[in-house]
LOFI-654515 format. One record per atom (N, C-alpha, C, O): residue in one letter; residue number from 1; x negated, y negated, z. Coordinates in steps of 0.02 Angstrom, whole numbers, plus 50000, padded with zeros to 5 digits. Layout:
<atom><code>A</code><pos>NUM</pos><east>X</east><north>Y</north><up>Z</up></atom>
...
***
This chain:
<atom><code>X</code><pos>1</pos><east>49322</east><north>50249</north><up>50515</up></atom>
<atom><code>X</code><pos>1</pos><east>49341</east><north>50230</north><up>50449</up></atom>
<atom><code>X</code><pos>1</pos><east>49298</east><north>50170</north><up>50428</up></atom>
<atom><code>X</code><pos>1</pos><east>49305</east><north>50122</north><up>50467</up></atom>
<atom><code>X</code><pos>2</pos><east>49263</east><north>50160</north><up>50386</up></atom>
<atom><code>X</code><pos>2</pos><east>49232</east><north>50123</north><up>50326</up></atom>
<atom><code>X</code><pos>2</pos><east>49273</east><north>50056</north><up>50304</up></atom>
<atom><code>X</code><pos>2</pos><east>49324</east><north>50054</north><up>50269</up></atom>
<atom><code>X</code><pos>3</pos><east>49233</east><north>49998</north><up>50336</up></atom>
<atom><code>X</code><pos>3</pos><east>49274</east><north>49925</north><up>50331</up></atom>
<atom><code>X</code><pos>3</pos><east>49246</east><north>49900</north><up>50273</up></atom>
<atom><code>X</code><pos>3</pos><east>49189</east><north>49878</north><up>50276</up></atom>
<atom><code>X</code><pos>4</pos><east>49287</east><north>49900</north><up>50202</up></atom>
<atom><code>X</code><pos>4</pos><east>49242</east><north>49870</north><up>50145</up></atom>
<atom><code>X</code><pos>4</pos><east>49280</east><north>49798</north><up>50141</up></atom>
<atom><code>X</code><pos>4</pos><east>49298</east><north>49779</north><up>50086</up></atom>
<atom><code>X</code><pos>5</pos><east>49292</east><north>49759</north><up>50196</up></atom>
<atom><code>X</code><pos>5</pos><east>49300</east><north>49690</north><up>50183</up></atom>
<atom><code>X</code><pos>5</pos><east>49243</east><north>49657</north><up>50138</up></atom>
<atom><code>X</code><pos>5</pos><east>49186</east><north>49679</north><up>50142</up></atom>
<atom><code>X</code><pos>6</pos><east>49259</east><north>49606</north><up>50095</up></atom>
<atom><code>X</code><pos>6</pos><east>49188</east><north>49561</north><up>50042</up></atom>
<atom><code>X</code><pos>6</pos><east>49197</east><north>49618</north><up>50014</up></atom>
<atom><code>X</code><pos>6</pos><east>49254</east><north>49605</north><up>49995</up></atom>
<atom><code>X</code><pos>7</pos><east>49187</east><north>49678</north><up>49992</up></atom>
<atom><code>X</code><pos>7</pos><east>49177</east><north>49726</north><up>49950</up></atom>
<atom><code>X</code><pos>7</pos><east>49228</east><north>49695</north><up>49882</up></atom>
<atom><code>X</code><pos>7</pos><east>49277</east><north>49657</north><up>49884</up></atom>
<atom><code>X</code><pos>8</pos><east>49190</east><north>49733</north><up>49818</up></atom>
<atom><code>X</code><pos>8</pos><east>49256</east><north>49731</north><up>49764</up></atom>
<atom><code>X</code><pos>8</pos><east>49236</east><north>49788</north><up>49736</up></atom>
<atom><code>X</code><pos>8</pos><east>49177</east><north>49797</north><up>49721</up></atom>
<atom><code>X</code><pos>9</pos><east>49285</east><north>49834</north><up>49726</up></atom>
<atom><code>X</code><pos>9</pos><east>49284</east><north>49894</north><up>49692</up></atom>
<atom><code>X</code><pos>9</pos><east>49328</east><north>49914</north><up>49632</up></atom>
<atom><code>X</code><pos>9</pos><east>49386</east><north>49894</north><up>49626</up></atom>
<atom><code>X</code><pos>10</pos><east>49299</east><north>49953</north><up>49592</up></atom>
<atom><code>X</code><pos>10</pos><east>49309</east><north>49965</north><up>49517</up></atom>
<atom><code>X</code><pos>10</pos><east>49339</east><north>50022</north><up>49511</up></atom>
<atom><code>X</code><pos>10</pos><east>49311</east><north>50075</north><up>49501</up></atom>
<atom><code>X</code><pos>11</pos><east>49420</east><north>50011</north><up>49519</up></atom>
<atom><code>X</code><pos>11</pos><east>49431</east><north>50112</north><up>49505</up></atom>
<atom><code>X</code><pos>11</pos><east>49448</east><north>50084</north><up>49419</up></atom>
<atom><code>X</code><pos>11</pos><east>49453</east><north>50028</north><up>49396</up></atom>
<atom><code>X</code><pos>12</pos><east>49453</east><north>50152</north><up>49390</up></atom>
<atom><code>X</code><pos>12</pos><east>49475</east><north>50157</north><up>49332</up></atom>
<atom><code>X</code><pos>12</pos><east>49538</east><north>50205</north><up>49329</up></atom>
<atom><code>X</code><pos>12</pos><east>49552</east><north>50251</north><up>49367</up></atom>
<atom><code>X</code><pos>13</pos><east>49570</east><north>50184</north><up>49281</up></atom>
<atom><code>X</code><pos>13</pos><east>49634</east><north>50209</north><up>49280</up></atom>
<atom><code>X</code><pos>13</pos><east>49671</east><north>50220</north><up>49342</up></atom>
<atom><code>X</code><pos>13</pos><east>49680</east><north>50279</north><up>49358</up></atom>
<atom><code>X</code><pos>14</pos><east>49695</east><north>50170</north><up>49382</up></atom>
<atom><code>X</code><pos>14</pos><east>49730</east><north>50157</north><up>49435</up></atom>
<atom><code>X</code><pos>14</pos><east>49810</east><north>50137</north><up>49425</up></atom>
<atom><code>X</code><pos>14</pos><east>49837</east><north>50132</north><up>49480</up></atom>
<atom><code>X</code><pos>15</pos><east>49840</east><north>50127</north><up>49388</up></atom>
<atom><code>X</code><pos>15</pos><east>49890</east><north>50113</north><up>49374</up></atom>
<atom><code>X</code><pos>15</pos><east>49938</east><north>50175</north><up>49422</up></atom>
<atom><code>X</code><pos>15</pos><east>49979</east><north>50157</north><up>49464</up></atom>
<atom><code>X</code><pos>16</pos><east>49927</east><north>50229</north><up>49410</up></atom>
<atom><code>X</code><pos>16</pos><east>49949</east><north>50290</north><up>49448</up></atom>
<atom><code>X</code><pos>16</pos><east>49902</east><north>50336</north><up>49459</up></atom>
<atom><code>X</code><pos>16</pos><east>49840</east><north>50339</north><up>49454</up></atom>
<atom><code>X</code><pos>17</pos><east>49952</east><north>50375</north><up>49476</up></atom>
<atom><code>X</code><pos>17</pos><east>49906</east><north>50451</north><up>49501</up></atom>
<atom><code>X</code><pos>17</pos><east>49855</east><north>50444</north><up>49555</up></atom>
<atom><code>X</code><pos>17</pos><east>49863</east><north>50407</north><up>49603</up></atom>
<atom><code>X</code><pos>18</pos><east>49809</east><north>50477</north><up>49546</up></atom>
<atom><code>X</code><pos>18</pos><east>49734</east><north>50480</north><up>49601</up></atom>
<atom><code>X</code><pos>18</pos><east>49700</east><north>50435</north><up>49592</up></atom>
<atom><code>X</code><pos>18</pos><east>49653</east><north>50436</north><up>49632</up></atom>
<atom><code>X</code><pos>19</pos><east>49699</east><north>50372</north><up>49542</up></atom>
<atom><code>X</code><pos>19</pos><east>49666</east><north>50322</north><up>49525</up></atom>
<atom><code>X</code><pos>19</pos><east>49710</east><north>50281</north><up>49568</up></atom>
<atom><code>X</code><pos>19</pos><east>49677</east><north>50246</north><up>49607</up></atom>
<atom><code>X</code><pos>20</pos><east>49770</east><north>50274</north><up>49573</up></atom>
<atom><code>X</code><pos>20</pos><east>49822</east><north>50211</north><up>49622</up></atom>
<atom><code>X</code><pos>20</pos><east>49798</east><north>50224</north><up>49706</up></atom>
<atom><code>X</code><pos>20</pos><east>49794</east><north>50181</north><up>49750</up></atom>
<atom><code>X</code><pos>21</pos><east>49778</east><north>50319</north><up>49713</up></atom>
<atom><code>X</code><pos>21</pos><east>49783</east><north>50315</north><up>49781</up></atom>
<atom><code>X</code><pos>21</pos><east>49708</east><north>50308</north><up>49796</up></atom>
<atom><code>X</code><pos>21</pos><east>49685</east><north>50305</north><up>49853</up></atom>
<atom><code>X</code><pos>22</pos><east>49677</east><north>50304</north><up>49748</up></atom>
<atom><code>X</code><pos>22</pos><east>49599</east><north>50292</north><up>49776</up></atom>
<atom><code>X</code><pos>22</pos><east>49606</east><north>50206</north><up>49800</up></atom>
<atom><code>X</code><pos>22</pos><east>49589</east><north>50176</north><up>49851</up></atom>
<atom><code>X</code><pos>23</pos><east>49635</east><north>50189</north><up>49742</up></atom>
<atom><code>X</code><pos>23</pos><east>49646</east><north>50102</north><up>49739</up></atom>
<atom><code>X</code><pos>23</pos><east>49666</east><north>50076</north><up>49807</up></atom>
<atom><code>X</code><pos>23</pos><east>49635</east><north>50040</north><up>49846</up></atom>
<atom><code>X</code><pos>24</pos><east>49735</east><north>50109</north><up>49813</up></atom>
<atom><code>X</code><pos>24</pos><east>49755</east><north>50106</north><up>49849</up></atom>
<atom><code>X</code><pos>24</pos><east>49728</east><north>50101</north><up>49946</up></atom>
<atom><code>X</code><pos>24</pos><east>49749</east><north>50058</north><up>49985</up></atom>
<atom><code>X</code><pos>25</pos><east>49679</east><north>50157</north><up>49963</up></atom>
<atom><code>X</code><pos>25</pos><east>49641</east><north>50167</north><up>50006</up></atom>
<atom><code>X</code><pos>25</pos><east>49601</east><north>50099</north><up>50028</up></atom>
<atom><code>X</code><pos>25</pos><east>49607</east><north>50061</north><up>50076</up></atom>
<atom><code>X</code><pos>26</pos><east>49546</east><north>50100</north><up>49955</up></atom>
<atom><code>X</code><pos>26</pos><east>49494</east><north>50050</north><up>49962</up></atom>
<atom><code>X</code><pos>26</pos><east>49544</east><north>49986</north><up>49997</up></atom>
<atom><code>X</code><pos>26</pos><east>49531</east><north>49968</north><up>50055</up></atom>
<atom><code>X</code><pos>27</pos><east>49603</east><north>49954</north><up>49959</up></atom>
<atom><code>X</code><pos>27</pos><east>49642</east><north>49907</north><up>49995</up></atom>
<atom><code>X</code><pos>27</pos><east>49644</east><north>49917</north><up>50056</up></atom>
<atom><code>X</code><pos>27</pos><east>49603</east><north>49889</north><up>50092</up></atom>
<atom><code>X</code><pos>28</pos><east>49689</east><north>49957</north><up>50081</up></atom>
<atom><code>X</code><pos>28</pos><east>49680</east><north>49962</north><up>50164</up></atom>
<atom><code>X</code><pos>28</pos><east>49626</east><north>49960</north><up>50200</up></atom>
<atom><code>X</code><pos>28</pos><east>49627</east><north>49945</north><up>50260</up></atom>
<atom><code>X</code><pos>29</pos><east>49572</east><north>49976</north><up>50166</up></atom>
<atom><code>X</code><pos>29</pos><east>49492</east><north>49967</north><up>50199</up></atom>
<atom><code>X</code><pos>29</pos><east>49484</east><north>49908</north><up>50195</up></atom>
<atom><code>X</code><pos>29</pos><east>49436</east><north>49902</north><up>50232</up></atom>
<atom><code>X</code><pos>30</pos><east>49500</east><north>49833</north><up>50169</up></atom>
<atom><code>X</code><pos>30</pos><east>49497</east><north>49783</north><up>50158</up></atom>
<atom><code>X</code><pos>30</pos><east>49459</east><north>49782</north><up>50095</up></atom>
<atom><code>X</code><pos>30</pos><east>49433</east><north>49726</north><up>50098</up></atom>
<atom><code>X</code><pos>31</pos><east>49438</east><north>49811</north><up>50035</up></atom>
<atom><code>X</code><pos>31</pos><east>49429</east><north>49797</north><up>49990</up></atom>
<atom><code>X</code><pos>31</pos><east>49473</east><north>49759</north><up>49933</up></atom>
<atom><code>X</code><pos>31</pos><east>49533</east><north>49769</north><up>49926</up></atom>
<atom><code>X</code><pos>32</pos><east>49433</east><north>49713</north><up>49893</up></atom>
<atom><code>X</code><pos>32</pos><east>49458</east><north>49700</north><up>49839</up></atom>
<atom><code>X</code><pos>32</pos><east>49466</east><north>49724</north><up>49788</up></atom>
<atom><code>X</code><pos>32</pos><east>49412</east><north>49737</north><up>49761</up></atom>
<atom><code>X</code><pos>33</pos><east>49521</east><north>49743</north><up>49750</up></atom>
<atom><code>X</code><pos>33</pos><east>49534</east><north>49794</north><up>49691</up></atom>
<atom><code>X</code><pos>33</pos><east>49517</east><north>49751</north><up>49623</up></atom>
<atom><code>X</code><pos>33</pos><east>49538</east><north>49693</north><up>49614</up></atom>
<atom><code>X</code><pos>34</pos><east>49478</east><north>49786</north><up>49577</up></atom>
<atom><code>X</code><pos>34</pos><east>49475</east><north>49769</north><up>49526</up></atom>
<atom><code>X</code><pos>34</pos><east>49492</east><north>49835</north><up>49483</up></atom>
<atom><code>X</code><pos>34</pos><east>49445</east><north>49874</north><up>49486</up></atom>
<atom><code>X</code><pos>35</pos><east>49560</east><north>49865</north><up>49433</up></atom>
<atom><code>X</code><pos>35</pos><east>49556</east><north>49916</north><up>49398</up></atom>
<atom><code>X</code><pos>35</pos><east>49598</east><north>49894</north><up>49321</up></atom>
<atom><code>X</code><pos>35</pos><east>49630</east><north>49846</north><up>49300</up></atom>
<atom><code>X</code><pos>36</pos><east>49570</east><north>49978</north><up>49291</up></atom>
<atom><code>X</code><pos>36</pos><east>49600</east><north>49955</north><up>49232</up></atom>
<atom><code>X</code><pos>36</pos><east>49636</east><north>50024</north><up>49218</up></atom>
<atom><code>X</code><pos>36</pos><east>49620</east><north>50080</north><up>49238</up></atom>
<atom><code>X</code><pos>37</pos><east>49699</east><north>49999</north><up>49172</up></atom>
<atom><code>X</code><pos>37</pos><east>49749</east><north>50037</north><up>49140</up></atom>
<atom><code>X</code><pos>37</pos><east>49748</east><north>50025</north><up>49047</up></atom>
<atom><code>X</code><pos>37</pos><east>49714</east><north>49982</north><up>49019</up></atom>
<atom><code>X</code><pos>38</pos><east>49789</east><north>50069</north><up>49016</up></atom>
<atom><code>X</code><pos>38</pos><east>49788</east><north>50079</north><up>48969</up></atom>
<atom><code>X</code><pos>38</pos><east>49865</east><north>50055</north><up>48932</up></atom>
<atom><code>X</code><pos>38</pos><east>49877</east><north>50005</north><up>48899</up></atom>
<atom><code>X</code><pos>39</pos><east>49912</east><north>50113</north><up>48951</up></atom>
<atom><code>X</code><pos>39</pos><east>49974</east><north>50118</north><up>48907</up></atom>
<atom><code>X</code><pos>39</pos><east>50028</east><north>50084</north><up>48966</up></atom>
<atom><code>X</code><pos>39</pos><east>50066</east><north>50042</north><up>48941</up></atom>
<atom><code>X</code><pos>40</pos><east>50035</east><north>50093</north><up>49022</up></atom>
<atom><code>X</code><pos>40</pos><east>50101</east><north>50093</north><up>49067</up></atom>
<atom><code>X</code><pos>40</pos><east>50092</east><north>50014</north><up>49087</up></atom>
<atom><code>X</code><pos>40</pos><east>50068</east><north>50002</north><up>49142</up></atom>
<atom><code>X</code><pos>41</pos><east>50104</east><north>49979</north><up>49059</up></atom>
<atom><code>X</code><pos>41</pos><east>50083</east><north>49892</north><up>49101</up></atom>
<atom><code>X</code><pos>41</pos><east>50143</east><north>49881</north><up>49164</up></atom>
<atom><code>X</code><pos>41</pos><east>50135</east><north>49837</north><up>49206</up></atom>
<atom><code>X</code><pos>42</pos><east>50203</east><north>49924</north><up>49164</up></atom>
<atom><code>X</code><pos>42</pos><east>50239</east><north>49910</north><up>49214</up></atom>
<atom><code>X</code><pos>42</pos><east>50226</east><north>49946</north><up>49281</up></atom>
<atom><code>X</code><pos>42</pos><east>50239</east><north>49928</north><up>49338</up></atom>
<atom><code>X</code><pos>43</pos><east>50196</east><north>50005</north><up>49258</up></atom>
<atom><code>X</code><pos>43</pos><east>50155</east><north>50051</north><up>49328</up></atom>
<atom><code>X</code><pos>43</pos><east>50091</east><north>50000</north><up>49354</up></atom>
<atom><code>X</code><pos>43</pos><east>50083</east><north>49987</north><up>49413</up></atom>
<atom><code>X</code><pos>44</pos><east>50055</east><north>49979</north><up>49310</up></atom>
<atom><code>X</code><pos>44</pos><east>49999</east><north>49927</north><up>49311</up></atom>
<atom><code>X</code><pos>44</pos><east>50013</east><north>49861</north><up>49372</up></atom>
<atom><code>X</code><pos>44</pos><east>49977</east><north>49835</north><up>49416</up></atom>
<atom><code>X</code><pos>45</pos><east>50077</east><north>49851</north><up>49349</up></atom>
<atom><code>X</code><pos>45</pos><east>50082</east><north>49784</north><up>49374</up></atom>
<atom><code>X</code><pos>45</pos><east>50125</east><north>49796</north><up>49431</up></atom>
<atom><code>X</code><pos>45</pos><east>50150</east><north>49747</north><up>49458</up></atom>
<atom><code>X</code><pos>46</pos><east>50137</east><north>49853</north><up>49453</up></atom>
<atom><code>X</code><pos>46</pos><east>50166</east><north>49896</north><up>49535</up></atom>
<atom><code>X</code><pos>46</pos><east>50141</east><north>49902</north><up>49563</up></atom>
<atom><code>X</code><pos>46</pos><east>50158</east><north>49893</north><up>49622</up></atom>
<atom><code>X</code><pos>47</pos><east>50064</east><north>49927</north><up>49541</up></atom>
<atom><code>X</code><pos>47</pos><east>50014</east><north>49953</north><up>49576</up></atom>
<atom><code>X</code><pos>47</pos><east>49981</east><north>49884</north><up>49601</up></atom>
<atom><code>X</code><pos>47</pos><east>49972</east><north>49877</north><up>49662</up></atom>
<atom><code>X</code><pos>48</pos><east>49964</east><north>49833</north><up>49559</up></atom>
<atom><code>X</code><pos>48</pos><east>49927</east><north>49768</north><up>49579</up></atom>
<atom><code>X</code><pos>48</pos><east>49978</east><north>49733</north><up>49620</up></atom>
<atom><code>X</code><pos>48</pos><east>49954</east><north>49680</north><up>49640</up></atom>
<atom><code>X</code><pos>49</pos><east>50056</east><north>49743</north><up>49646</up></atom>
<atom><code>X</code><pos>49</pos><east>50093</east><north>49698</north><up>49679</up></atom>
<atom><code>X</code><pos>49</pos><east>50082</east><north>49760</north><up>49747</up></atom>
<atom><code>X</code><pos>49</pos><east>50096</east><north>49736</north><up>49803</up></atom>
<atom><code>X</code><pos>50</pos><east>50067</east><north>49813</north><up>49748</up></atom>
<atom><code>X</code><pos>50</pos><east>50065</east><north>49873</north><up>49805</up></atom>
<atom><code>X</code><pos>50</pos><east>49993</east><north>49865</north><up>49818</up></atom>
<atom><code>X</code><pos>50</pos><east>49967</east><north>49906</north><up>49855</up></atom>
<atom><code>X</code><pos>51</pos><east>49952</east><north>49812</north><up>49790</up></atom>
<atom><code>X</code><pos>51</pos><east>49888</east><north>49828</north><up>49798</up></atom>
<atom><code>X</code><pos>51</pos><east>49866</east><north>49747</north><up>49876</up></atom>
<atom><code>X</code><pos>51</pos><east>49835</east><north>49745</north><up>49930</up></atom>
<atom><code>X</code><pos>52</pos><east>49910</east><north>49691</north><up>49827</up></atom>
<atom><code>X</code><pos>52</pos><east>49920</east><north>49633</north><up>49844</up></atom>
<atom><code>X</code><pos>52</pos><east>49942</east><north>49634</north><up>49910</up></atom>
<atom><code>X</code><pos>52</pos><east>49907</east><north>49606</north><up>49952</up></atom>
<atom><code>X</code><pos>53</pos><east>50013</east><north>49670</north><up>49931</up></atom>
<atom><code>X</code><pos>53</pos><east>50048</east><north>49688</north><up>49984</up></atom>
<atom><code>X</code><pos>53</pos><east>49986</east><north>49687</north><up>50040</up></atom>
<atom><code>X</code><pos>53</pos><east>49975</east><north>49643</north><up>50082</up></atom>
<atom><code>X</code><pos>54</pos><east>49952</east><north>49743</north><up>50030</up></atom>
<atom><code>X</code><pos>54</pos><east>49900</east><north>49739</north><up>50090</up></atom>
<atom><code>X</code><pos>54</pos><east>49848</east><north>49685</north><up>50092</up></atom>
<atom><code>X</code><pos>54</pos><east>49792</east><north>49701</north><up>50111</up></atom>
<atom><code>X</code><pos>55</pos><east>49861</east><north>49616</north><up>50072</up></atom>
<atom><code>X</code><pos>55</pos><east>49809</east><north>49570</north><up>50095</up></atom>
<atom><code>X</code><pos>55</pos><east>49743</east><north>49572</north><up>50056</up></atom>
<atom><code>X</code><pos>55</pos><east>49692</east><north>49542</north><up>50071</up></atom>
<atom><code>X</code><pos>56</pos><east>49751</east><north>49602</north><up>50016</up></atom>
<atom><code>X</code><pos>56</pos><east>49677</east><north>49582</north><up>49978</up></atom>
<atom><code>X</code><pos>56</pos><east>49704</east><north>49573</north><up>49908</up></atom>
<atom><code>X</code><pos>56</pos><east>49758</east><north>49586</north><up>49882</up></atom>
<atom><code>X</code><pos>57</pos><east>49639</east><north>49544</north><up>49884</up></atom>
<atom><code>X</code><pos>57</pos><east>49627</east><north>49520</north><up>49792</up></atom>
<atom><code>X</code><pos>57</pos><east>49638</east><north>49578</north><up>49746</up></atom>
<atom><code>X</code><pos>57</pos><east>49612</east><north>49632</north><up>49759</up></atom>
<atom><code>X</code><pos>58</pos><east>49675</east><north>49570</north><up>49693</up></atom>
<atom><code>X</code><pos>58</pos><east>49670</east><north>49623</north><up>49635</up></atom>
<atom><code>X</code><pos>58</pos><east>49677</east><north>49608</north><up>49573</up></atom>
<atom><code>X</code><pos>58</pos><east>49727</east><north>49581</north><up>49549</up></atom>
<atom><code>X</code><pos>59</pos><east>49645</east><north>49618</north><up>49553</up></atom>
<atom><code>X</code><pos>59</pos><east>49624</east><north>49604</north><up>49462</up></atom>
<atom><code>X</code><pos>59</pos><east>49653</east><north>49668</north><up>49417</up></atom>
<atom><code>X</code><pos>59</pos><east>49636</east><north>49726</north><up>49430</up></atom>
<atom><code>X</code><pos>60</pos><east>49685</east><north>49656</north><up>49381</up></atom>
<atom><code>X</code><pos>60</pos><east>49705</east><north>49732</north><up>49320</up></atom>
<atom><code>X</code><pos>60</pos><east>49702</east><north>49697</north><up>49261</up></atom>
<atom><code>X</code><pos>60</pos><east>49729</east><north>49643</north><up>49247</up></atom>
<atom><code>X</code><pos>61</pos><east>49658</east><north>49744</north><up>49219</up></atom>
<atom><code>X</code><pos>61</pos><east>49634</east><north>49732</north><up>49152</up></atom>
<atom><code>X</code><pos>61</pos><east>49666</east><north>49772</north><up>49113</up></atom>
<atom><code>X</code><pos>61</pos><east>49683</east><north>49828</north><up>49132</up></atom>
<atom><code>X</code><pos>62</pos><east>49677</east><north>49752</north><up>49057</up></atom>
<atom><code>X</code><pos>62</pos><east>49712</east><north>49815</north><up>49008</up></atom>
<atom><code>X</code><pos>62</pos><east>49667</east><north>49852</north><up>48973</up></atom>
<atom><code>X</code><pos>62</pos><east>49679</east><north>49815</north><up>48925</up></atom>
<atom><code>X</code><pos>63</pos><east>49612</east><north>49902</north><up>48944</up></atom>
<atom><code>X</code><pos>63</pos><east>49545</east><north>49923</north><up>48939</up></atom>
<atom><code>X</code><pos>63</pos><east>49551</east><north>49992</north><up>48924</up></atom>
<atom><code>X</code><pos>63</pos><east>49577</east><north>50036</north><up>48960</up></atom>
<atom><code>X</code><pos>64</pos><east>49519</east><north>50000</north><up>48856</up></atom>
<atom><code>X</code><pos>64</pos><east>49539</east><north>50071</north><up>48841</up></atom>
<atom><code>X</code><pos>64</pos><east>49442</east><north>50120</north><up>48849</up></atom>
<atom><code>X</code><pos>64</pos><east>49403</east><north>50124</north><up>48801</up></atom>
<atom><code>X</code><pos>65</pos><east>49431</east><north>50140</north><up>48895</up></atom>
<atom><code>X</code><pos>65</pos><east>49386</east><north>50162</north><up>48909</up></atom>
<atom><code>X</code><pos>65</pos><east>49355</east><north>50232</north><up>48888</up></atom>
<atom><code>X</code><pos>65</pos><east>49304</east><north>50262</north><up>48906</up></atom>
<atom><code>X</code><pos>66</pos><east>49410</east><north>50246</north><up>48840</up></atom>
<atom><code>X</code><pos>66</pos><east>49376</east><north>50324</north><up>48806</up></atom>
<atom><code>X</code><pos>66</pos><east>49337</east><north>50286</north><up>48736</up></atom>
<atom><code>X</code><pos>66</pos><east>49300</east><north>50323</north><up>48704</up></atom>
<atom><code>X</code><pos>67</pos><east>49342</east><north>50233</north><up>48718</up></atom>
<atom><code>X</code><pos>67</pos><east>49310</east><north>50190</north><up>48656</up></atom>
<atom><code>X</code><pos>67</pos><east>49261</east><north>50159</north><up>48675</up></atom>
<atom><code>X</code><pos>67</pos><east>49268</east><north>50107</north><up>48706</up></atom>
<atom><code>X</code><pos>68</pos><east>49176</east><north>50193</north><up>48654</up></atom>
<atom><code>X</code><pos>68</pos><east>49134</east><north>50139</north><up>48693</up></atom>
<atom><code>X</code><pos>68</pos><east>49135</east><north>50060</north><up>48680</up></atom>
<atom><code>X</code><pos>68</pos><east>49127</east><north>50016</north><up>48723</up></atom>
<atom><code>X</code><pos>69</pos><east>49150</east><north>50049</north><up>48601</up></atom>
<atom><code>X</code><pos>69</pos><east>49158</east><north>49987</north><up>48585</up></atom>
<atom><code>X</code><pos>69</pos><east>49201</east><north>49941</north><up>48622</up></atom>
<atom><code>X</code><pos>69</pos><east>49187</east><north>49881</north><up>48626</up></atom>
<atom><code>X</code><pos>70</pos><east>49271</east><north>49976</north><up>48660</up></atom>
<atom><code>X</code><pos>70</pos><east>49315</east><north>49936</north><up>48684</up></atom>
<atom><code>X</code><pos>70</pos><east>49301</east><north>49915</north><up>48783</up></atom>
<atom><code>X</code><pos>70</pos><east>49332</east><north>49875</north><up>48819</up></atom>
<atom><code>X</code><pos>71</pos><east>49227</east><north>49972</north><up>48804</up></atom>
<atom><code>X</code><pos>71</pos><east>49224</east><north>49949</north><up>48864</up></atom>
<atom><code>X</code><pos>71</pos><east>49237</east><north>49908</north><up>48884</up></atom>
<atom><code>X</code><pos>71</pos><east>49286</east><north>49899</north><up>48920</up></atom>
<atom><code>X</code><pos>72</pos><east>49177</east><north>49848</north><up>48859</up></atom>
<atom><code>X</code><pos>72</pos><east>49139</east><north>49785</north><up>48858</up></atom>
<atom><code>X</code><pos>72</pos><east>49226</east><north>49731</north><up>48863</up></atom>
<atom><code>X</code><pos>72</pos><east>49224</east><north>49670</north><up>48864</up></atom>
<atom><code>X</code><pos>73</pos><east>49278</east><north>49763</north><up>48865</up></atom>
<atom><code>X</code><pos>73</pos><east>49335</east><north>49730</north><up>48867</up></atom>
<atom><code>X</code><pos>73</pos><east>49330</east><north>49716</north><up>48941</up></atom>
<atom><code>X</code><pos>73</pos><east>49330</east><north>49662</north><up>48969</up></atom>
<atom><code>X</code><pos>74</pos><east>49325</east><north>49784</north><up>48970</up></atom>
<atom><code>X</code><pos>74</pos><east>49330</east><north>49780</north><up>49060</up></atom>
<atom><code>X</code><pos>74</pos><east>49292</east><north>49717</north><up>49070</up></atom>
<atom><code>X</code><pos>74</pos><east>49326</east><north>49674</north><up>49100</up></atom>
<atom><code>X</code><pos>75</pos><east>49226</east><north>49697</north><up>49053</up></atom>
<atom><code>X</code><pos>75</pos><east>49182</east><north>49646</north><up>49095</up></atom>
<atom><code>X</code><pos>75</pos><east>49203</east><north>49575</north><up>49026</up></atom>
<atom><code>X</code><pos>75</pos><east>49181</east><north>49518</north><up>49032</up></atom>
***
């Protein structure tokens, strides 16, 4: 298994679904989570306290990524 300690990784749309369990993963690898959600801020903010749980950093942005104009929110 793949140790991404120092790593920081970018899922998108992580709040749930296959985006939480990708998120999710990278954490247990020792990565740091950086993701973004859209509509659910209370799934959002489950996922960053389930993300926290395992010992590493996590950042959640609120970022609507189907709008190119609104990317530039993520960074």
């Amino acid at each position: 298994m793949t140790d991404f300690s120092g790593k920081i990784v970018l899922v998108t749309g992580a709040s749930r679904g296959i985006g939480k369990s990708i998120a999710l993963e990278f954490a247990r690898r020792g990565a740091d989570i950086a993701f973004n959600y859209l509509r659910n801020h209370s799934a959002a903010e489950k996922t960053k306290q389930d993300i926290e749980h395992l010992g590493v950093r996590c950042l959640k942005v609120k970022a609507h990524l189907g709008d190119p104009e609104k990317i530039s929110e993520l960074f």
